[in-house]
LUMMITOR-225525 format. One record per atom (N, C-alpha, C, CB): x, y, z; residue number from 0. Coordinates in Angstrom, 3 decimals. Atoms other than C-alpha are relative to their C-alpha. Glycine has a CB too. Example, Ala and Ser with C-alpha at 12.3 -4.5 7.8 and 13.67 -1.06 7.14 Angstrom:
// residues 2
0.890 -1.190 0.000 0
12.300 -4.500 7.800 0
0.900 1.200 0.000 0
-0.992 0.027 1.246 0
-0.820 -1.190 -0.060 1
13.670 -1.060 7.140 1
-0.770 1.090 0.730 1
0.414 0.462 -1.415 1
// end
This chain:
// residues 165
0.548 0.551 1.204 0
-47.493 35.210 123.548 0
0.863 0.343 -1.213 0
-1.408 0.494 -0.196 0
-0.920 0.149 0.722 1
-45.101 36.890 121.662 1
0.967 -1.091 -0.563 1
0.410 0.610 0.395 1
-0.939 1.176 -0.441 2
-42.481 34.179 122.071 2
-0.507 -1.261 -1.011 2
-0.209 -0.408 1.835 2
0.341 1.483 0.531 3
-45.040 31.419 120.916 3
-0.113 0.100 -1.646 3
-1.587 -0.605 0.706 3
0.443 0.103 1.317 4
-45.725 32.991 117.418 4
1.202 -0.223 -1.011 4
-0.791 1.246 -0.332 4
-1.263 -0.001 0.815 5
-41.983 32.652 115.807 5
-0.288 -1.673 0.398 5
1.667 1.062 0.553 5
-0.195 1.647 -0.451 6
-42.096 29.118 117.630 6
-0.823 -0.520 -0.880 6
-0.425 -0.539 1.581 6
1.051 0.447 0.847 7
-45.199 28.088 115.968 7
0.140 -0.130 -1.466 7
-0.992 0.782 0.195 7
0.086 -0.207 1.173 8
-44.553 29.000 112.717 8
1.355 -0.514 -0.749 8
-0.341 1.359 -0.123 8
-1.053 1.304 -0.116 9
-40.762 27.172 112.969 9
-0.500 -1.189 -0.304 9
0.558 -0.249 1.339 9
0.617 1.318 -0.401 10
-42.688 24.002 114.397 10
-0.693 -0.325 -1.355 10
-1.093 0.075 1.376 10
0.941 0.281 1.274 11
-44.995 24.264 111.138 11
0.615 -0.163 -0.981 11
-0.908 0.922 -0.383 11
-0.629 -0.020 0.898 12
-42.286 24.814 108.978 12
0.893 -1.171 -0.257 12
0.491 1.017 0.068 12
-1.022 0.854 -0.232 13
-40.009 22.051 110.200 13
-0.978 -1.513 -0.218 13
0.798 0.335 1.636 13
0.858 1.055 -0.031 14
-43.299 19.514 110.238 14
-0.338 -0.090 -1.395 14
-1.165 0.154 0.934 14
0.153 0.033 0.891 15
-43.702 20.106 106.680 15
0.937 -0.079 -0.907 15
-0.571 0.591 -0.041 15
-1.435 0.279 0.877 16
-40.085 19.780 105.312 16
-0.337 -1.579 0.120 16
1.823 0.623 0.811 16
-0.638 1.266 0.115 17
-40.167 16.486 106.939 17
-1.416 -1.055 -0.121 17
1.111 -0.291 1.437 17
1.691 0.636 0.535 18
-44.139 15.494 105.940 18
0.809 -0.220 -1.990 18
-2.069 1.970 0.255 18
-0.012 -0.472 1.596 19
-42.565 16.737 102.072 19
1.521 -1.372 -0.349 19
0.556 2.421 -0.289 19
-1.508 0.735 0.321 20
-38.827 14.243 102.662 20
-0.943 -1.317 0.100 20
1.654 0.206 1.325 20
0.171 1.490 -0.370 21
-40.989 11.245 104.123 21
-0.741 -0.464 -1.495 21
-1.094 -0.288 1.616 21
0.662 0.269 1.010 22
-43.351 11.387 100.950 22
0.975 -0.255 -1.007 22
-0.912 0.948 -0.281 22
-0.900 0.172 1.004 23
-40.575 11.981 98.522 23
1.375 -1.532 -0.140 23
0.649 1.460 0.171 23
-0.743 1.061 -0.548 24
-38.509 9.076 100.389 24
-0.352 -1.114 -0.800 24
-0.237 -0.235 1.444 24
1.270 0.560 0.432 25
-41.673 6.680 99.252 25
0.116 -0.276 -1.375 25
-1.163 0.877 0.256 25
0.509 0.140 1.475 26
-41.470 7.058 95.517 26
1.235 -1.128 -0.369 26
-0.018 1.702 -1.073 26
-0.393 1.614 0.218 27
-39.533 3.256 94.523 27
0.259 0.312 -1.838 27
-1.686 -1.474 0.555 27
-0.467 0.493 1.216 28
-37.365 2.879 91.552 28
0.887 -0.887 0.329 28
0.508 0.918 -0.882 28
-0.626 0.962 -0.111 29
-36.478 -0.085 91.912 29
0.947 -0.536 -1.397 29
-0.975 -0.828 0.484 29
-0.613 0.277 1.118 30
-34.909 -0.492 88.251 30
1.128 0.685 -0.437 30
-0.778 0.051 -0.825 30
-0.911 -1.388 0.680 31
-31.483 1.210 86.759 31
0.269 -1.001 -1.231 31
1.763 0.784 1.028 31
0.090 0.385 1.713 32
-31.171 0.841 83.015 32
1.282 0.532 -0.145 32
-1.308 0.781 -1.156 32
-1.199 0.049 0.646 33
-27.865 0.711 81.065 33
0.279 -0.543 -0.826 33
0.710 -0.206 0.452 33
0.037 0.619 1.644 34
-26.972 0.895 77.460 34
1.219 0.537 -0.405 34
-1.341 0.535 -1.143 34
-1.306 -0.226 0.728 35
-24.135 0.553 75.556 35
0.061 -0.748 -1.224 35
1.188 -0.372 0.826 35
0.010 0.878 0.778 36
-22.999 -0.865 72.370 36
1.626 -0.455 -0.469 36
-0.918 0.487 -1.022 36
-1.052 1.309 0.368 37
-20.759 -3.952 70.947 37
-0.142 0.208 -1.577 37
-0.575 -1.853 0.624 37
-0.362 0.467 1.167 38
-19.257 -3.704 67.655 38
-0.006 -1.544 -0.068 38
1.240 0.552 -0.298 38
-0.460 1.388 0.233 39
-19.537 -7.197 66.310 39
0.266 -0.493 -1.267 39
-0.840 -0.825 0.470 39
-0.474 0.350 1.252 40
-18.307 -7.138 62.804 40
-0.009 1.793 -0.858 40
-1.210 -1.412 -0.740 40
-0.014 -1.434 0.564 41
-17.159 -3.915 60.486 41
-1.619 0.799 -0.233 41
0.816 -0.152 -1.554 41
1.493 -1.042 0.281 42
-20.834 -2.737 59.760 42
-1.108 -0.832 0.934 42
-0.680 0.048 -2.061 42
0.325 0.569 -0.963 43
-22.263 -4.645 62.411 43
-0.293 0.236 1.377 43
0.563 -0.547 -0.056 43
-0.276 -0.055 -1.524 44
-23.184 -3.890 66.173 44
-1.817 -0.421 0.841 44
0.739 2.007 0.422 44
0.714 0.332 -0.942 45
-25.139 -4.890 69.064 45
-0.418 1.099 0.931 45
0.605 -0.942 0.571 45
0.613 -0.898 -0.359 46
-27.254 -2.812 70.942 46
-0.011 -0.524 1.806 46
-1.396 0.151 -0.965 46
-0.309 0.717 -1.090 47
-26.496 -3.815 74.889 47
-1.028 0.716 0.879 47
1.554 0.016 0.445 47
1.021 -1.173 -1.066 48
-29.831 -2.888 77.264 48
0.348 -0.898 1.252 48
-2.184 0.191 -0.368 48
-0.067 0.611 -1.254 49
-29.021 -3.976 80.927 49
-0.828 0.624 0.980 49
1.290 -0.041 0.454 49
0.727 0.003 -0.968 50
-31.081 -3.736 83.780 50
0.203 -0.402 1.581 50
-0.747 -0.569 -0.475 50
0.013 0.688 -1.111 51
-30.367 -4.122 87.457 51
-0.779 0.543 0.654 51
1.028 -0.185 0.594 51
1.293 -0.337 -0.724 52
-32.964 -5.038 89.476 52
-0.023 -0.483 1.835 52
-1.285 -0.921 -0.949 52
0.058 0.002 -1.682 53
-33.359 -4.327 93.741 53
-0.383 -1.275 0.344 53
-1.074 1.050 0.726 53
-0.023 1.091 -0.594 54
-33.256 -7.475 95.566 54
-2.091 -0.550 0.535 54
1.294 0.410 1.385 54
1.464 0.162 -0.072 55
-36.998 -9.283 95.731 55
-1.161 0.888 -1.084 55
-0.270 0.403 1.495 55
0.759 -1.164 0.782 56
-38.294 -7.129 92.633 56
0.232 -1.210 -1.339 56
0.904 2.014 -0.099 56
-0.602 0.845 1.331 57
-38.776 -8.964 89.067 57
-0.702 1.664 -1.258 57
-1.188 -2.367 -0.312 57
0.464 -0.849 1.221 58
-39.046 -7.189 85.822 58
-0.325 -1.213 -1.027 58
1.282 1.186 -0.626 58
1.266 0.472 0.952 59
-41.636 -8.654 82.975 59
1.200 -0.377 -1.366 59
-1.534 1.609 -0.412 59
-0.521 0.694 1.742 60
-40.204 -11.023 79.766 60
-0.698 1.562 -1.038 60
-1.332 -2.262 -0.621 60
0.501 -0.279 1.098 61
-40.884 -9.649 76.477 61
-1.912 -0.645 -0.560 61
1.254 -0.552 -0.819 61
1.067 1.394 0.223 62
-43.500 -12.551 76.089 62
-1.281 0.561 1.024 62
0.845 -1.897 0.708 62
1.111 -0.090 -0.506 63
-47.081 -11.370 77.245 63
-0.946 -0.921 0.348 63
-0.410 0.603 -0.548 63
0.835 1.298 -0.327 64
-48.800 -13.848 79.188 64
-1.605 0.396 0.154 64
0.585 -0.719 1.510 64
1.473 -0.428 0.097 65
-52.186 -12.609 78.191 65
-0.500 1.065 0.997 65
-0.874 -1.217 0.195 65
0.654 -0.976 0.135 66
-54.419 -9.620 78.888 66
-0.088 0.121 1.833 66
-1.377 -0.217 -1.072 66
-0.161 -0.329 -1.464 67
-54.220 -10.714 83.043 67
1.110 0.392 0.409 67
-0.253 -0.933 0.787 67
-1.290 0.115 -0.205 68
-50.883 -10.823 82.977 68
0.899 1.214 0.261 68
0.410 -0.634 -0.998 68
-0.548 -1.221 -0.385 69
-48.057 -8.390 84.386 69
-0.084 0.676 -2.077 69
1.985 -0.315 1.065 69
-0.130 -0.975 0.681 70
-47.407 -5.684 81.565 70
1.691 -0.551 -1.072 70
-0.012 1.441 1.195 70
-0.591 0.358 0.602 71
-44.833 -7.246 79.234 71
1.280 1.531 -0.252 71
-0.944 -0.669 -1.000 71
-0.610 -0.891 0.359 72
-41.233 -5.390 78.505 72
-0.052 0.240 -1.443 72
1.073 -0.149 0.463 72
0.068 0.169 1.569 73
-41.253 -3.995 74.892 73
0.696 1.509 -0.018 73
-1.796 -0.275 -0.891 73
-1.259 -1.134 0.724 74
-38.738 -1.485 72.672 74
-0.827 0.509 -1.217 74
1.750 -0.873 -0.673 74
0.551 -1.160 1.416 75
-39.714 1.169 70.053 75
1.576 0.306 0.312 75
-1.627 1.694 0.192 75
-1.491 -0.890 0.342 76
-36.623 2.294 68.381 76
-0.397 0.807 -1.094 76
1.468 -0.961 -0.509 76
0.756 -1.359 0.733 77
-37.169 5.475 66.247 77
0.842 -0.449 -1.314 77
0.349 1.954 0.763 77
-0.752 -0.072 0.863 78
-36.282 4.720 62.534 78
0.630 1.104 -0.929 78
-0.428 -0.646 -0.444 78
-1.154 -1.109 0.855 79
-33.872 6.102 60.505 79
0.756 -0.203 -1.505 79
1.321 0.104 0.954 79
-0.528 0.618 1.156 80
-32.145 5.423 57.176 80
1.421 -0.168 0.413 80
-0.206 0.824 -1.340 80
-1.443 -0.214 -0.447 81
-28.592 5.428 59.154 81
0.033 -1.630 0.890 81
0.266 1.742 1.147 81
0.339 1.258 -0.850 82
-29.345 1.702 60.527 82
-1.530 -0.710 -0.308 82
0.058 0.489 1.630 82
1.057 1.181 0.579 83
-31.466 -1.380 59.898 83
-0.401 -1.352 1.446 83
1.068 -0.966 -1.667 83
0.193 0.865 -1.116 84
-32.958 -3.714 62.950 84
-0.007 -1.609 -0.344 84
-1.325 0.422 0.642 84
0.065 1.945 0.671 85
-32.237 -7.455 62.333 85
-0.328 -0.577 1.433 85
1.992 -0.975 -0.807 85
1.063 0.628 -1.136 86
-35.391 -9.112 64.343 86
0.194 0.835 1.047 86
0.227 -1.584 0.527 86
0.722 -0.438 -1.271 87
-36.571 -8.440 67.639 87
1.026 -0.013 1.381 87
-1.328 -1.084 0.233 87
-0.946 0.520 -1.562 88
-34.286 -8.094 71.211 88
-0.583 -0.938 0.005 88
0.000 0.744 1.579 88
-0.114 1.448 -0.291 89
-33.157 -11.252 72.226 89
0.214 -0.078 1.693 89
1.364 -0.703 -0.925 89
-0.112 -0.068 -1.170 90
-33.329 -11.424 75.878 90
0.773 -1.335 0.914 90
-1.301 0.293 0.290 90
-1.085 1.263 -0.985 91
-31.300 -13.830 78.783 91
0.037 -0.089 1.205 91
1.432 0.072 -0.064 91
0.111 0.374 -1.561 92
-31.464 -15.261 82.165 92
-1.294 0.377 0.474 92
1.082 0.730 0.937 92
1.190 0.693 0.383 93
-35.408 -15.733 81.803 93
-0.332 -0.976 1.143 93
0.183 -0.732 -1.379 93
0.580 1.052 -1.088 94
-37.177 -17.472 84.992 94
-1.532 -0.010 -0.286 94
0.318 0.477 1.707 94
1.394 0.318 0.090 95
-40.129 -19.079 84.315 95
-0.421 -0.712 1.119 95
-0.319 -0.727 -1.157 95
0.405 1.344 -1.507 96
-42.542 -20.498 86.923 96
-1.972 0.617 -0.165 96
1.250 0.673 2.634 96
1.697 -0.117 -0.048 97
-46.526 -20.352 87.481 97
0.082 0.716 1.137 97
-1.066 -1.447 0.125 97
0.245 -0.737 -1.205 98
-47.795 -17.337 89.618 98
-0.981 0.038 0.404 98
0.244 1.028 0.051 98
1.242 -0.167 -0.494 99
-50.733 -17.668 91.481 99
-0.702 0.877 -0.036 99
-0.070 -0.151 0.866 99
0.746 -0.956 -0.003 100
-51.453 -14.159 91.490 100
-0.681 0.417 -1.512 100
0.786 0.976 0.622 100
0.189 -0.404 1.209 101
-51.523 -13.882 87.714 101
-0.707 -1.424 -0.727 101
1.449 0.582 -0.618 101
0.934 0.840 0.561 102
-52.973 -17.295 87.417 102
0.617 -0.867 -1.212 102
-1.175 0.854 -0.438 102
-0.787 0.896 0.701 103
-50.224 -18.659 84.770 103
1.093 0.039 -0.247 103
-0.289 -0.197 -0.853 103
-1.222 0.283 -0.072 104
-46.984 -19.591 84.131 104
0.834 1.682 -0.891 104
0.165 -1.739 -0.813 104
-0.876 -1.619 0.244 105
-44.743 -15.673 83.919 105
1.560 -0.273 0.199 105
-0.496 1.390 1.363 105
-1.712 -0.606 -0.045 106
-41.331 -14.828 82.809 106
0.357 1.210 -0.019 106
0.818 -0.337 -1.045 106
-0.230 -0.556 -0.244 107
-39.805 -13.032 84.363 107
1.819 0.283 0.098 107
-0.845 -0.082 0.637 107
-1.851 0.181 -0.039 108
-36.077 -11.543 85.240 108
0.035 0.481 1.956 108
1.250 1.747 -1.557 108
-0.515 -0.406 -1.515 109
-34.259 -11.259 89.049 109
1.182 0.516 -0.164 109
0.148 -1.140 1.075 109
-1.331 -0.946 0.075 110
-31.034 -9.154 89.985 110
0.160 0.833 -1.370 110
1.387 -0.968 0.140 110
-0.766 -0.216 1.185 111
-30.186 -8.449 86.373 111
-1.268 -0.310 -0.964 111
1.456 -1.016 -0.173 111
0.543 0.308 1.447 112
-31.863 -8.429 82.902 112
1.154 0.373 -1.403 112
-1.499 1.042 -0.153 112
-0.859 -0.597 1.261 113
-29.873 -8.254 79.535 113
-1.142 -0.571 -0.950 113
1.855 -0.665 -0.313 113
0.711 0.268 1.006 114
-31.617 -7.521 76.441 114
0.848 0.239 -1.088 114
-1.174 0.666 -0.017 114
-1.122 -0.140 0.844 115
-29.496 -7.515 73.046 115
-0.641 0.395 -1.471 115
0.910 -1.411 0.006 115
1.089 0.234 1.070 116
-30.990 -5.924 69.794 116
1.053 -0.219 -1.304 116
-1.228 1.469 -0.185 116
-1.123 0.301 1.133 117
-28.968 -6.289 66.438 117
0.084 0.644 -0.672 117
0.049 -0.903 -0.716 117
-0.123 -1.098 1.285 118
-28.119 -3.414 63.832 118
0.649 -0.705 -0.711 118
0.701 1.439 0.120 118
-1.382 -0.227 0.950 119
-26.414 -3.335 60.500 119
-0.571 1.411 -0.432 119
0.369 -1.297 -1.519 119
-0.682 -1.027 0.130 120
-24.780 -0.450 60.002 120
-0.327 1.226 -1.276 120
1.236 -0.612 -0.067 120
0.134 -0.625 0.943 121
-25.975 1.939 57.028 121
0.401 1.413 -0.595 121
-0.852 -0.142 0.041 121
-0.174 -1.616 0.177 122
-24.536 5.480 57.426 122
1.890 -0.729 0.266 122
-1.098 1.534 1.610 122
-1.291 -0.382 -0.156 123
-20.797 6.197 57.091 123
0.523 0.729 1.153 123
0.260 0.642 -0.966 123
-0.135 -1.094 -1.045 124
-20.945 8.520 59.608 124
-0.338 -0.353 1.463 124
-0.887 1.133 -0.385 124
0.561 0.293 -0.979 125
-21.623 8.359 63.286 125
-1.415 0.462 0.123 125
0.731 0.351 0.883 125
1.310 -0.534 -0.334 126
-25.480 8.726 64.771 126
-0.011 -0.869 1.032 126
-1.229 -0.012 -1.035 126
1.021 0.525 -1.241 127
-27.701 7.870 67.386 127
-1.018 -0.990 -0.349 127
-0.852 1.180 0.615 127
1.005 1.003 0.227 128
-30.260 4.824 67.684 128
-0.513 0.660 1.315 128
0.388 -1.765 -0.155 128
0.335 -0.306 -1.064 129
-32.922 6.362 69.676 129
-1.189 -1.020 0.178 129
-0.211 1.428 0.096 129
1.404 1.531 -0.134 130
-36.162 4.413 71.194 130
-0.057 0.225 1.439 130
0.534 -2.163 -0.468 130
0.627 0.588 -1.123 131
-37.704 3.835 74.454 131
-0.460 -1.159 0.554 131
-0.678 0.392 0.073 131
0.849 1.260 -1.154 132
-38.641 0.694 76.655 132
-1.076 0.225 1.011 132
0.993 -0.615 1.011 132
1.212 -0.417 -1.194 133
-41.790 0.453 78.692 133
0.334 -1.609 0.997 133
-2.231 0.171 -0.916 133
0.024 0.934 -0.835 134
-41.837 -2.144 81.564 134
-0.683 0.407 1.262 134
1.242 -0.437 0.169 134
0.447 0.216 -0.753 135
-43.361 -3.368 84.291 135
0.592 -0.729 1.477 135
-0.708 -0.373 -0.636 135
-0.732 0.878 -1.608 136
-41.915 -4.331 88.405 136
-1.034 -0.109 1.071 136
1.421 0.986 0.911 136
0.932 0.150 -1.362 137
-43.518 -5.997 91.213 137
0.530 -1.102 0.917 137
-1.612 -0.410 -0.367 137
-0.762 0.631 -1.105 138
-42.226 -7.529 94.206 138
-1.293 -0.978 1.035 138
0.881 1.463 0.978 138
1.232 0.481 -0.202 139
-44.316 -9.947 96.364 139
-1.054 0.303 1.136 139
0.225 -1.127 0.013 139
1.371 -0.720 -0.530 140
-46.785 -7.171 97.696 140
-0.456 0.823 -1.146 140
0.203 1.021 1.388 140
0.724 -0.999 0.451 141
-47.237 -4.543 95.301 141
0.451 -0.136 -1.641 141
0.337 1.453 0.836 141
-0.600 -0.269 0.772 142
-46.506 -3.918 91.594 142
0.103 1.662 -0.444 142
-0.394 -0.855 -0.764 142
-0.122 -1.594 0.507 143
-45.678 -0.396 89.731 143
-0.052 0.171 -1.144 143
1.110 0.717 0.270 143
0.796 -0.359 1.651 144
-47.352 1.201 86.961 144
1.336 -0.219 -0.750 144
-0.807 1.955 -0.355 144
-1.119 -0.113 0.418 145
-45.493 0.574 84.234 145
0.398 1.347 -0.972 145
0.156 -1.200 -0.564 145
-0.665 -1.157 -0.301 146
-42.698 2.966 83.566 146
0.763 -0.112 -1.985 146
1.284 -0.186 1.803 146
-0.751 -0.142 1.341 147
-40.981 4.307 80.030 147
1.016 0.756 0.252 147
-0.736 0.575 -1.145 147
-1.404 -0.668 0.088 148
-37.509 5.026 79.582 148
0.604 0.250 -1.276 148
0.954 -0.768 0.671 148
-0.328 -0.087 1.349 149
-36.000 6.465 76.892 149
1.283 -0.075 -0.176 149
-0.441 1.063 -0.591 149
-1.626 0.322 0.233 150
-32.584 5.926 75.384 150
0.717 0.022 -1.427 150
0.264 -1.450 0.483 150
-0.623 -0.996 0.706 151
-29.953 6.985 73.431 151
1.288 -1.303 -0.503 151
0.484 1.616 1.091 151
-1.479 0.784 0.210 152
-26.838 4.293 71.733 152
0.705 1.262 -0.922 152
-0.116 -1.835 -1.031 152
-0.709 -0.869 0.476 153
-24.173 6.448 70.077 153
0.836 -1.092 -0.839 153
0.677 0.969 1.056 153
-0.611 1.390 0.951 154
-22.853 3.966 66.858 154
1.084 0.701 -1.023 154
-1.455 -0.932 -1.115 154
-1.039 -0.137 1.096 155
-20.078 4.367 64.653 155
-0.107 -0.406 -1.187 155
1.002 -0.490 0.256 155
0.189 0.724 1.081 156
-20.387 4.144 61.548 156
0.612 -0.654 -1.260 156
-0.558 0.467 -0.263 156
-0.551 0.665 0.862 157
-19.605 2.035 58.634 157
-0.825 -1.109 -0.593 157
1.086 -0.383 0.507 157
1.858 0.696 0.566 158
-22.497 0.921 56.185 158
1.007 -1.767 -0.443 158
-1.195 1.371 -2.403 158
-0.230 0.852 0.946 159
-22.297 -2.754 54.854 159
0.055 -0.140 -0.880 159
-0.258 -0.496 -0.071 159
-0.239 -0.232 1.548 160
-21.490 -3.571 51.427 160
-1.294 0.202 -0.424 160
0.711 -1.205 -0.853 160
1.146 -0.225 0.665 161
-24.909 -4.193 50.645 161
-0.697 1.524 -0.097 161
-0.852 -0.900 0.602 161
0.567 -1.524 -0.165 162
-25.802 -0.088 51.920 162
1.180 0.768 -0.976 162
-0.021 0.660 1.923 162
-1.393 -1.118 0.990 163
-22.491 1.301 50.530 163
-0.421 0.858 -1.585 163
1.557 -1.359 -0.675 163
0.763 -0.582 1.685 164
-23.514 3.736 47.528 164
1.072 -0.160 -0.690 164
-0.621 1.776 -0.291 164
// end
């Protein structure tokens, strides 16, 4: 009996690494986010949010198709006096279609999403544009709570005439 109690307590140990890998296996991020930014004129830049998305997975428009509807993507950017937001991300490659499950016509994105927001420039100096996105993914069995990411652009600066003191 000796013998069996080291065994046993192996066997238990080894059944619970791989009870603790299969669960952890399980948890689905299907989304990777990527941001960068586009100078597009001396005090000027673009804010570049990309998204690629796992094959059979969509991620949610901006555009909330009412209160049944998946969970709409949306941006908080943290203000600052070092930058100014001109309108709302502009988003691209946009599939619309009517979903049965949601009961009306949803846009959505496949493979890829690009979202584009617009600064002018107000600090001389370099800073950060910080902010978070929340969104929503669902593939055609399940969807997933939706998820917040936070994020960071790193801008160069150079105010427009109109900021210039």
């Amino acid at each position: 009996m000796k013998f069996m109690k080291p065994f046993s307590g192996t066997s238990i140990l080894i059944v619970c690494t791989l009870l603790v890998n299969s669960l952890t296996a399980q948890i689905l991020h299907p989304v990777k986010w990527d941001f960068s930014v586009k100078k597009v004129s001396g005090c000027e830049a673009e804010l570049l949010i990309h998204a690629t998305i796992e094959d059979k997975w969509h991620v949610y428009a901006q555009e909330s198709s009412g209160s049944d509807g998946p969970i709409p993507t949306s941006f908080t950017f943290t203000k600052t006096a070092n930058y100014e937001l001109e309108g709302k991300p502009s988003e691209k490659t946009l599939i619309k279609k009517f979903e049965p499950v949601w009961g009306s016509e949803i846009s959505y994105f496949e493979h890829e999403a690009f979202f584009t927001q617009k600064i002018k420039i107000k600090s001389d100096k370099p800073f950060e544009v910080k902010g978070s996105l929340e969104f929503m993914v669902c593939n055609g069995t399940q969807c997933l709570a939706p998820e917040t990411v936070d994020f960071s652009f790193k801008v160069e600066g150079k105010p427009c005439p109109a900021f210039e003191k």
